[in-house]
N, CA, C and O atoms as a GROMACS GRO file, in nm:
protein
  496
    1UNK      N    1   7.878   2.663   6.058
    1UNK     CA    2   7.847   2.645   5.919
    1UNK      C    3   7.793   2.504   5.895
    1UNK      O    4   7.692   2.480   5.829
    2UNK      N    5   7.857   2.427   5.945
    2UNK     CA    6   7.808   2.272   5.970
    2UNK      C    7   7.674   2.257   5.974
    2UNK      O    8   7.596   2.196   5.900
    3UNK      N    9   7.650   2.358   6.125
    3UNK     CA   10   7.486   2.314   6.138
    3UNK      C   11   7.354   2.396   6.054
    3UNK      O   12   7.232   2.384   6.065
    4UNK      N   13   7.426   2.469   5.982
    4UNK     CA   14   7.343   2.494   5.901
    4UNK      C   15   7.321   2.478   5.758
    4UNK      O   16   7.250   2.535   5.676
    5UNK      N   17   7.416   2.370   5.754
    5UNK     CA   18   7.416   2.313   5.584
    5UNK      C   19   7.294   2.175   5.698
    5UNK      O   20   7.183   2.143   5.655
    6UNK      N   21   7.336   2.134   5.797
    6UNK     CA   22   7.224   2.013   5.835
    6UNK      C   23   7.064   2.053   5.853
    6UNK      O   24   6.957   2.001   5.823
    7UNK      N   25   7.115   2.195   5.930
    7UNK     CA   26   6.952   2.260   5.932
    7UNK      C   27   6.904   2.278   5.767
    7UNK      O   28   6.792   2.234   5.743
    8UNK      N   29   6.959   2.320   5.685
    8UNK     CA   30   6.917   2.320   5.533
    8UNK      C   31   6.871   2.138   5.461
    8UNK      O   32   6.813   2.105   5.357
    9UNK      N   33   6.911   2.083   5.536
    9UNK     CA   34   6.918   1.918   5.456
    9UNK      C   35   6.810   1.870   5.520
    9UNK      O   36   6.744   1.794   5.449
   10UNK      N   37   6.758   1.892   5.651
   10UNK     CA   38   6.684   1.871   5.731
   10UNK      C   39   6.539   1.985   5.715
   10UNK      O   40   6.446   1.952   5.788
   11UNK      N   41   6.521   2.074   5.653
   11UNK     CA   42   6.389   2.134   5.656
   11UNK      C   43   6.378   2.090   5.470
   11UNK      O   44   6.264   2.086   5.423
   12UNK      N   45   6.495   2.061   5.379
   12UNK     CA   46   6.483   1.991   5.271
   12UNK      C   47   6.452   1.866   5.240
   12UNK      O   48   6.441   1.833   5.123
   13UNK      N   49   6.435   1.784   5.338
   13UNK     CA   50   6.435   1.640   5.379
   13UNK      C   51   6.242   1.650   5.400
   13UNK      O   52   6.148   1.577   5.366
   14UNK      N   53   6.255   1.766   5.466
   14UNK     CA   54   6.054   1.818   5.533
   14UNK      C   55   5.981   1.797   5.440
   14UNK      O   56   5.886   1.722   5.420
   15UNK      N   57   6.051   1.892   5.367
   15UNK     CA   58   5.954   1.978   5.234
   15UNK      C   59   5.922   1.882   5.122
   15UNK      O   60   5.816   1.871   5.060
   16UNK      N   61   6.067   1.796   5.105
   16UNK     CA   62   6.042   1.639   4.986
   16UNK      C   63   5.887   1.571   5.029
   16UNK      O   64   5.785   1.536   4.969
   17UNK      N   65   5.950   1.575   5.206
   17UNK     CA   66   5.836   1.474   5.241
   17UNK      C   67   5.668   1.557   5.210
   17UNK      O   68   5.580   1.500   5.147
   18UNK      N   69   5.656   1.661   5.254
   18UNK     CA   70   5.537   1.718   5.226
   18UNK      C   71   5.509   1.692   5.133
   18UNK      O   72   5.396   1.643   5.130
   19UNK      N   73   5.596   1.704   4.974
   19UNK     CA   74   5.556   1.730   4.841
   19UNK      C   75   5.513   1.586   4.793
   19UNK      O   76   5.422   1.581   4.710
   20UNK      N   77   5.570   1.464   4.838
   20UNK     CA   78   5.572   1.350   4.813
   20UNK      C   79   5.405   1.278   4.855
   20UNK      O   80   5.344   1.195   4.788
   21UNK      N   81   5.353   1.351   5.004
   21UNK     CA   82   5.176   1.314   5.069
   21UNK      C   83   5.108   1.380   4.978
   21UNK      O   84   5.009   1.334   4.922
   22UNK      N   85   5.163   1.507   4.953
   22UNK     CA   86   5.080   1.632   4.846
   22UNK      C   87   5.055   1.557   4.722
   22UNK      O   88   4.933   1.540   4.715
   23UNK      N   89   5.109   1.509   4.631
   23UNK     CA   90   5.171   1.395   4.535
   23UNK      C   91   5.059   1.237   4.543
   23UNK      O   92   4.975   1.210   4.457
   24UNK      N   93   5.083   1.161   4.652
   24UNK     CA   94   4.974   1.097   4.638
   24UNK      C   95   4.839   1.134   4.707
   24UNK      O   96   4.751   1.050   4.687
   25UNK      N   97   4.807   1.234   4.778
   25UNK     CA   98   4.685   1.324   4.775
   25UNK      C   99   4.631   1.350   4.624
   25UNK      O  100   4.517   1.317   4.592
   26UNK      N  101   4.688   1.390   4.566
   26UNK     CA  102   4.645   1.445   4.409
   26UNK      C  103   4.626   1.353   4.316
   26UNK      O  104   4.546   1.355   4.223
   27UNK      N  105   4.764   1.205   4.371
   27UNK     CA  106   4.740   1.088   4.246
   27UNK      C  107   4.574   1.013   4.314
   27UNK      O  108   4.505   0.953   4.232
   28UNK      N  109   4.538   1.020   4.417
   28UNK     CA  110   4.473   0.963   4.467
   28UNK      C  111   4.292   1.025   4.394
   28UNK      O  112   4.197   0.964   4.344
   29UNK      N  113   4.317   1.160   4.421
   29UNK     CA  114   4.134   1.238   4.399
   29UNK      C  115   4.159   1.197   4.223
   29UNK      O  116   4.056   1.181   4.158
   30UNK      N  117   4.284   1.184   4.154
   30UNK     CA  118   4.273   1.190   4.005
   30UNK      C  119   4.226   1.062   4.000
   30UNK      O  120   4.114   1.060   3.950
   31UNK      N  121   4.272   0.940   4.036
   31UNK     CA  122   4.221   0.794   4.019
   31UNK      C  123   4.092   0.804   4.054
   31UNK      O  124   4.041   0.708   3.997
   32UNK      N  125   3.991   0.873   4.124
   32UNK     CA  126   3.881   0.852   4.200
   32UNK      C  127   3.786   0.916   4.100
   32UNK      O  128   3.686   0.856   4.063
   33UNK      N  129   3.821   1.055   4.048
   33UNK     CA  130   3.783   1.096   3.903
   33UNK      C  131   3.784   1.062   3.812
   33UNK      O  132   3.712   1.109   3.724
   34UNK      N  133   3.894   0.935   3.786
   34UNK     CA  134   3.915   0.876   3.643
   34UNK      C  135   3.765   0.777   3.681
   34UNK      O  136   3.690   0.755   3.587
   35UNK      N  137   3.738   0.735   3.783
   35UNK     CA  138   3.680   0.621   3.809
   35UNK      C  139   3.560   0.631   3.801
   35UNK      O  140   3.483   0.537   3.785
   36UNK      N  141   3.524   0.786   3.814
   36UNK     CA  142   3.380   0.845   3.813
   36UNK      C  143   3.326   0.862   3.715
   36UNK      O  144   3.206   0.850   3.691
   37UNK      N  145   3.463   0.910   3.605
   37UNK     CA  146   3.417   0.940   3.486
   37UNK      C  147   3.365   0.814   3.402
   37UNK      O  148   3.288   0.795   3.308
   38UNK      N  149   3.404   0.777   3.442
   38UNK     CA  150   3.442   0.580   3.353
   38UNK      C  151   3.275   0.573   3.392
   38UNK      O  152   3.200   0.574   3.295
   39UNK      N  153   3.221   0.566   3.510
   39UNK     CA  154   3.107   0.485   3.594
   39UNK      C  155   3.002   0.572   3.492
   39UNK      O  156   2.921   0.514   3.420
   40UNK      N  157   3.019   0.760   3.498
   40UNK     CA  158   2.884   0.822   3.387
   40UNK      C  159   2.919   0.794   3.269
   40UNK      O  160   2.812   0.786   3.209
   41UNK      N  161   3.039   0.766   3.165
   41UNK     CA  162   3.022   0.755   3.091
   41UNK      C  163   2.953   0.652   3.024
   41UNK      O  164   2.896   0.661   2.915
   42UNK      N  165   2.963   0.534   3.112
   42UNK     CA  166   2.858   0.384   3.128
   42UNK      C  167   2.690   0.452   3.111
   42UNK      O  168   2.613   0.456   3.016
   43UNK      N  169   2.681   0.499   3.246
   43UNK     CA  170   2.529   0.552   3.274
   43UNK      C  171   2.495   0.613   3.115
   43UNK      O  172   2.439   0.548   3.027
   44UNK      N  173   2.552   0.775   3.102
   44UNK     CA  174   2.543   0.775   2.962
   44UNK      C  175   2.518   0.694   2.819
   44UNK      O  176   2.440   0.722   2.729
   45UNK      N  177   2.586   0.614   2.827
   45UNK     CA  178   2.595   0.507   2.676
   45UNK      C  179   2.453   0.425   2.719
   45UNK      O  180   2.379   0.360   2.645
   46UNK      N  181   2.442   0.446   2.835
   46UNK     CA  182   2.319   0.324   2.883
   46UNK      C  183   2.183   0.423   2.803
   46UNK      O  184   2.132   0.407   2.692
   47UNK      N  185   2.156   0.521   2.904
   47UNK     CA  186   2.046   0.658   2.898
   47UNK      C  187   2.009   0.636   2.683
   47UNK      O  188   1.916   0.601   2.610
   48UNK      N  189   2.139   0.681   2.670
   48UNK     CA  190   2.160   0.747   2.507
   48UNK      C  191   2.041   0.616   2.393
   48UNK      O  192   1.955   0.628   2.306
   49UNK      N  193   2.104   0.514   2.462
   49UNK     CA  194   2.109   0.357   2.413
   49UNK      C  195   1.888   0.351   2.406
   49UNK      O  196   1.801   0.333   2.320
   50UNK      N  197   1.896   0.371   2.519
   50UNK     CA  198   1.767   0.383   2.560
   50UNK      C  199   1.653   0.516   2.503
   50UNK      O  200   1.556   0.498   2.430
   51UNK      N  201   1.681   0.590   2.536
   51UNK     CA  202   1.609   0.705   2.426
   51UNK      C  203   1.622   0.693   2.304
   51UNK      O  204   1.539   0.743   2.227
   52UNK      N  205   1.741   0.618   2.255
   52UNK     CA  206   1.712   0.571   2.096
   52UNK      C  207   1.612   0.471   2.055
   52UNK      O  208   1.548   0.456   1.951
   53UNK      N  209   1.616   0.401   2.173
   53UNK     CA  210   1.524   0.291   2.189
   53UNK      C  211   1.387   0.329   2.146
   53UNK      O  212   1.301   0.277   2.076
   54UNK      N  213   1.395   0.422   2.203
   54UNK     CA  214   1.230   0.485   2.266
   54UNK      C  215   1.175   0.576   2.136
   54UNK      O  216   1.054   0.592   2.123
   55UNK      N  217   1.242   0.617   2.070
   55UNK     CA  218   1.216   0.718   1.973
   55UNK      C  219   1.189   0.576   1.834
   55UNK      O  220   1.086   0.576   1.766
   56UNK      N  221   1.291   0.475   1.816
   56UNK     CA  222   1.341   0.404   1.732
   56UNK      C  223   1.195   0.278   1.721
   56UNK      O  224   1.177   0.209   1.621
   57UNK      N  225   1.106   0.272   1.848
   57UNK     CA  226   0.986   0.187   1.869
   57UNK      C  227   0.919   0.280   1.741
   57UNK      O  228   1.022   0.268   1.675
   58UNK      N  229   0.865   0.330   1.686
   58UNK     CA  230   0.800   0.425   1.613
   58UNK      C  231   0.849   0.431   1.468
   58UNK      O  232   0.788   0.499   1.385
   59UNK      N  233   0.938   0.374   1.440
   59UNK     CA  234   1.000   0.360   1.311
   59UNK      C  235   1.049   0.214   1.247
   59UNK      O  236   1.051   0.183   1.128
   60UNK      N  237   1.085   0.135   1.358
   60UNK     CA  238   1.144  -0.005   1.332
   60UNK      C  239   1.039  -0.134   1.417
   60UNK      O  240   1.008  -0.121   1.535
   61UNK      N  241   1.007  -0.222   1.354
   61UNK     CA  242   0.937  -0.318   1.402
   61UNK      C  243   1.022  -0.384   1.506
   61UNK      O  244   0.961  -0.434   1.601
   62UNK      N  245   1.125  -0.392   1.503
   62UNK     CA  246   1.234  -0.430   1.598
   62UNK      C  247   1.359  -0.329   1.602
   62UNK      O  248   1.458  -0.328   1.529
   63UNK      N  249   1.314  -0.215   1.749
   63UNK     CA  250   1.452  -0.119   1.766
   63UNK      C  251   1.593  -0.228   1.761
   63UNK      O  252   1.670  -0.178   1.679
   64UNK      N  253   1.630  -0.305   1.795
   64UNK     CA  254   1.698  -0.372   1.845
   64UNK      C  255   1.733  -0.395   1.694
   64UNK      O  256   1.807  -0.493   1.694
   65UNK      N  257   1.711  -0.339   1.532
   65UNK     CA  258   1.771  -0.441   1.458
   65UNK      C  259   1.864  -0.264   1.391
   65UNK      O  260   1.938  -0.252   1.294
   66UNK      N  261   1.828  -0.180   1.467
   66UNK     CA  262   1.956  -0.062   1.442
   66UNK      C  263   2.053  -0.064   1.477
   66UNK      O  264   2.152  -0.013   1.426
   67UNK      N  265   2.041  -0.145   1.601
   67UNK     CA  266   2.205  -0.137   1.676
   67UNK      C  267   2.262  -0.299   1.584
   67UNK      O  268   2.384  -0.310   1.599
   68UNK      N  269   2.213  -0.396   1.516
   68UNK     CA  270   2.239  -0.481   1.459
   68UNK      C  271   2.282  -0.435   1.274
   68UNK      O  272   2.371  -0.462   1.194
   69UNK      N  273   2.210  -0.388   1.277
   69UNK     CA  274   2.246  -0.280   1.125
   69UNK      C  275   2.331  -0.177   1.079
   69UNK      O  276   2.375  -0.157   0.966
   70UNK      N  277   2.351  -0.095   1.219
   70UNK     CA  278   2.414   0.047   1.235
   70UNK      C  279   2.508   0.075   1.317
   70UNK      O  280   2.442   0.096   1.418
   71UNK      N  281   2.612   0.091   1.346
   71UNK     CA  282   2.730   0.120   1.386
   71UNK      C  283   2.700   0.253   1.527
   71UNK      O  284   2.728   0.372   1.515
   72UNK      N  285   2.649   0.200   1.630
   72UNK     CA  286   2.618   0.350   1.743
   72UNK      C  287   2.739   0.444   1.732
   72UNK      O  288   2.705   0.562   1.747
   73UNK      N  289   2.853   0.429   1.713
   73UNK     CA  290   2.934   0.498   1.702
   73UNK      C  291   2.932   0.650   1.564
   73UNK      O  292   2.995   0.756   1.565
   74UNK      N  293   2.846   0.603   1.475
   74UNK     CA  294   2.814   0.674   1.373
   74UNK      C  295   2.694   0.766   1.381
   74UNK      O  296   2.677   0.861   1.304
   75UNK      N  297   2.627   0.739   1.461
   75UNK     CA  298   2.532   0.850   1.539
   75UNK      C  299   2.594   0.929   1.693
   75UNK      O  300   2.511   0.978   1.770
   76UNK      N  301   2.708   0.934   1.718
   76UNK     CA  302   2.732   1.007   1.867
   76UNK      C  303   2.834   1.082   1.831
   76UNK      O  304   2.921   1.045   1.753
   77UNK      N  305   2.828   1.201   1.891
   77UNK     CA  306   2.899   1.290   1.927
   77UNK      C  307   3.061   1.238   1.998
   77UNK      O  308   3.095   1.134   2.054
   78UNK      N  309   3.150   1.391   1.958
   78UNK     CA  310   3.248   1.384   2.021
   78UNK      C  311   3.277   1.346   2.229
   78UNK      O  312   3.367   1.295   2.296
   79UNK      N  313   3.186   1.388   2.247
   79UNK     CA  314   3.163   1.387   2.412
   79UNK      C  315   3.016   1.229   2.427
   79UNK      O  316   2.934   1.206   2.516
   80UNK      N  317   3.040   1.167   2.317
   80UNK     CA  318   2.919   1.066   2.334
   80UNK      C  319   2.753   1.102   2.317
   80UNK      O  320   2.661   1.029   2.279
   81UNK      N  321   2.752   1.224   2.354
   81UNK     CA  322   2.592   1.251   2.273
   81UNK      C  323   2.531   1.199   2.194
   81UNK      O  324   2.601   1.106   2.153
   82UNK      N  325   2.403   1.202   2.124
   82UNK     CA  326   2.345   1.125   2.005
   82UNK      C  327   2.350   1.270   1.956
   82UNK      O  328   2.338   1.380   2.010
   83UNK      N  329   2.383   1.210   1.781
   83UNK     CA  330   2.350   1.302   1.696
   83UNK      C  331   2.207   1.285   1.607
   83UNK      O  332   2.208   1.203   1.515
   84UNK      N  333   2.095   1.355   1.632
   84UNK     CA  334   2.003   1.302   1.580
   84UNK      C  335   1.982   1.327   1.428
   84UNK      O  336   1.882   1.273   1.381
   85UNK      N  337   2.069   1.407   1.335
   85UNK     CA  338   2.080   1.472   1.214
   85UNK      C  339   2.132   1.296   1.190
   85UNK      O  340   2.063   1.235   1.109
   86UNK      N  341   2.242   1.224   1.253
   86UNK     CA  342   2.331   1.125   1.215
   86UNK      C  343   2.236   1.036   1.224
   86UNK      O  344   2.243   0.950   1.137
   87UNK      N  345   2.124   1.021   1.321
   87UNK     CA  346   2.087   0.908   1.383
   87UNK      C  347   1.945   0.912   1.216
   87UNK      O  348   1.936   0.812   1.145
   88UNK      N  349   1.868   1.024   1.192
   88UNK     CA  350   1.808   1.013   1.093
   88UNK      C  351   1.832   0.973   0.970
   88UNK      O  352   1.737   0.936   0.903
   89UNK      N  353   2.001   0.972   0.898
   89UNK     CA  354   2.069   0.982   0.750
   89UNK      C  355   2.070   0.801   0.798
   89UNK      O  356   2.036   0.712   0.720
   90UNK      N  357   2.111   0.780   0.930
   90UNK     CA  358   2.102   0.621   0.912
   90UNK      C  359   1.973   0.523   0.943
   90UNK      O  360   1.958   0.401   0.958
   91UNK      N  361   1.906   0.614   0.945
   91UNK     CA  362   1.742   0.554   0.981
   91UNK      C  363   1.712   0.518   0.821
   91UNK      O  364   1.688   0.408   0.773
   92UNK      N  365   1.721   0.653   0.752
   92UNK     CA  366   1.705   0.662   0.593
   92UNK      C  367   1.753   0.558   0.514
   92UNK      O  368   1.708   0.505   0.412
   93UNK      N  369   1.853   0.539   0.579
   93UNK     CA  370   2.003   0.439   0.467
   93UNK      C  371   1.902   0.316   0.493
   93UNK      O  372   1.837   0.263   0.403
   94UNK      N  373   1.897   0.275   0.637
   94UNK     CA  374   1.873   0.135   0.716
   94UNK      C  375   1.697   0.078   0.614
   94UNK      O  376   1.671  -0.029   0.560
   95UNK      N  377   1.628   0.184   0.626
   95UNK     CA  378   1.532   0.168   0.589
   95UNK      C  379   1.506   0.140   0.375
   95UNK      O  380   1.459   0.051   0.304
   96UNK      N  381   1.562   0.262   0.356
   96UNK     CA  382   1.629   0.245   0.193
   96UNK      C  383   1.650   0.098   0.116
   96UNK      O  384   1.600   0.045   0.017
   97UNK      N  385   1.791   0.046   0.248
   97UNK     CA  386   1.829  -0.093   0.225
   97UNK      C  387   1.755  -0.212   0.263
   97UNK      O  388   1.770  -0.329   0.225
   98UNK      N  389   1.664  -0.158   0.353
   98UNK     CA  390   1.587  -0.339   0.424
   98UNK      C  391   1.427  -0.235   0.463
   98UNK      O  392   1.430  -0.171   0.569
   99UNK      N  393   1.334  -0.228   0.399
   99UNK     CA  394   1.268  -0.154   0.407
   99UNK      C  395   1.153  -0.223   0.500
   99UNK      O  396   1.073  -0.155   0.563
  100UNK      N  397   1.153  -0.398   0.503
  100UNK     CA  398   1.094  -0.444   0.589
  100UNK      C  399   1.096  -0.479   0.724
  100UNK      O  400   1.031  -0.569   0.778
  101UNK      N  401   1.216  -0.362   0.800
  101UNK     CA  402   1.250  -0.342   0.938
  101UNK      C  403   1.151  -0.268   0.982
  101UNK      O  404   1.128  -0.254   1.103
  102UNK      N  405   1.063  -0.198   0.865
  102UNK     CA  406   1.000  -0.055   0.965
  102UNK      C  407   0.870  -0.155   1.013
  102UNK      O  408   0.836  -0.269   0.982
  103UNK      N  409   0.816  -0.053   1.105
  103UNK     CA  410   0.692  -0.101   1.211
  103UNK      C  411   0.597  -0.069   1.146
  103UNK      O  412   0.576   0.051   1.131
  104UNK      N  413   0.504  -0.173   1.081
  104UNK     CA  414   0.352  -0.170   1.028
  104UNK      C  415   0.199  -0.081   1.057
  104UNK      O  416   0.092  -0.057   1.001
  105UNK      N  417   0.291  -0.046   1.212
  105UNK     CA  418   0.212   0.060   1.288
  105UNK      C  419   0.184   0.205   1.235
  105UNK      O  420   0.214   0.237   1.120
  106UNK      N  421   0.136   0.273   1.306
  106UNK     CA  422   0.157   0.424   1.232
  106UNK      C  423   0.298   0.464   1.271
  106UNK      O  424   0.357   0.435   1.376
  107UNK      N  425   0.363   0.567   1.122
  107UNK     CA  426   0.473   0.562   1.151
  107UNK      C  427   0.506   0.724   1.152
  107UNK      O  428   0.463   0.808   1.073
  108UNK      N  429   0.587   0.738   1.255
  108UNK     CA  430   0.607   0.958   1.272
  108UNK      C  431   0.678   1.010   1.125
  108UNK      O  432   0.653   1.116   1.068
  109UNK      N  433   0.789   0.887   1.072
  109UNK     CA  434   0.809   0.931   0.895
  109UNK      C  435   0.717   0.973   0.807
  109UNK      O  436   0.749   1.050   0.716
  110UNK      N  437   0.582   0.924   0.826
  110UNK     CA  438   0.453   0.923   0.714
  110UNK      C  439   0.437   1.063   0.754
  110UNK      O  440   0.399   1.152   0.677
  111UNK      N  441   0.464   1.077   0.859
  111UNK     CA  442   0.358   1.236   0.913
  111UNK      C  443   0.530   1.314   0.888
  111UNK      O  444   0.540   1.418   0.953
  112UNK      N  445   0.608   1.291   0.836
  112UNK     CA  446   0.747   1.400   0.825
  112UNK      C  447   0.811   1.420   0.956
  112UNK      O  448   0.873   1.524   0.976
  113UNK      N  449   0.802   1.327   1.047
  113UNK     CA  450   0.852   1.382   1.166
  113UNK      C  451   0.990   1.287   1.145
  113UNK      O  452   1.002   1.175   1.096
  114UNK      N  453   1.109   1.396   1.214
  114UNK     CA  454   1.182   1.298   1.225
  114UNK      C  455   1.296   1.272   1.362
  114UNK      O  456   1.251   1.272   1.477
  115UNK      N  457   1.369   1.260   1.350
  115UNK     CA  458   1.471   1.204   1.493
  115UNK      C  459   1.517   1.345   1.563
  115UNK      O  460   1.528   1.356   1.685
  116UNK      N  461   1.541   1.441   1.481
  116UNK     CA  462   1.603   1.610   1.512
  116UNK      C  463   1.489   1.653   1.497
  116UNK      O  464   1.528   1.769   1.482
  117UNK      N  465   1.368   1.663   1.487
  117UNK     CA  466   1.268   1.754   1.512
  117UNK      C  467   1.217   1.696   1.637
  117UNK      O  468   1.144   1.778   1.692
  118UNK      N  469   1.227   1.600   1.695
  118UNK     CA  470   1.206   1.583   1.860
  118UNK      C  471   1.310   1.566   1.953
  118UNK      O  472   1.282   1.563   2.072
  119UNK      N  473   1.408   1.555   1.921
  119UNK     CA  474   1.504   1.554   2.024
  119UNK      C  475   1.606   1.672   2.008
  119UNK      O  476   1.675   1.675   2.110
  120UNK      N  477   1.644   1.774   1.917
  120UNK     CA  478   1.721   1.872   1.894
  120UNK      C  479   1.621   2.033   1.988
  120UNK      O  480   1.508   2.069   2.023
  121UNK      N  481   1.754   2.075   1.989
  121UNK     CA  482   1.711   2.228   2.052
  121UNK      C  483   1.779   2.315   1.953
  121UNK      O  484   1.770   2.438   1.945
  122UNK      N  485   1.852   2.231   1.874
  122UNK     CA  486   1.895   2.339   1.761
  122UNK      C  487   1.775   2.395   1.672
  122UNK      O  488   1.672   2.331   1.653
  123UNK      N  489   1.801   2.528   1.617
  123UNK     CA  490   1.709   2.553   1.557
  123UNK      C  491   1.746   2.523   1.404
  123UNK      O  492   1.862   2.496   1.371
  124UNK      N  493   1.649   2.528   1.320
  124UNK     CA  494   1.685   2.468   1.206
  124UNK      C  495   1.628   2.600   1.088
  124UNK      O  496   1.643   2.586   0.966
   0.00000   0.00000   0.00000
């Protein structure tokens, strides 16, 4: 009876140990995922930052005075996306309030175009 309360303590002693490598196996791929996620969500905010850029040359004499005016957080999505419905109501506001930000150039507003009619796949 002895040796099999030791044989029981001893394949229980195994199994801790297995569960314990299993354990930092798993804490290990989760840190490596947290780390990945962290690195696209960067890339992302970068990309997003930049296509606003790019759309925002066409409306503002200086893109660079939206992110000084406008809160990026108030144009993005729950998952960080741009919202371009959001990104237009604050183009409107930005422009409304300081109307001598916009670009002297030809502008895609004059012609009705706006931030969700080129970058949305929603249909409207």
């Amino acid at each position: 009876m002895a040796e099999i309360t030791l044989l029981n303590q001893a394949d229980g002693r195994a199994k801790w140990r297995e569960l314990v490598q299993e354990n930092r196996r798993y804490r290990r791929r989760a840190q490596l995922a947290e780390g990945r996620l962290e690195r696209l969500q960067r890339v992302v905010a970068e990309q997003n930052r930049q296509l606003l850029g790019v759309w925002l040359r066409g409306v503002l004499a200086d893109p660079a005075d939206f992110e000084r005016y406008v809160n990026l957080g108030s144009v993005l999505g729950e998952d960080g996306e741009i919202v371009w419905a959001a990104v237009d109501r604050e183009v409107e506001r930005l422009l409304g309030e300081r109307p001598y930000l916009a670009t002297q150039e030809e502008n895609p507003w004059s012609r009705g175009t706006s931030a969700i009619e080129w970058f949305t796949t929603e249909e409207r």
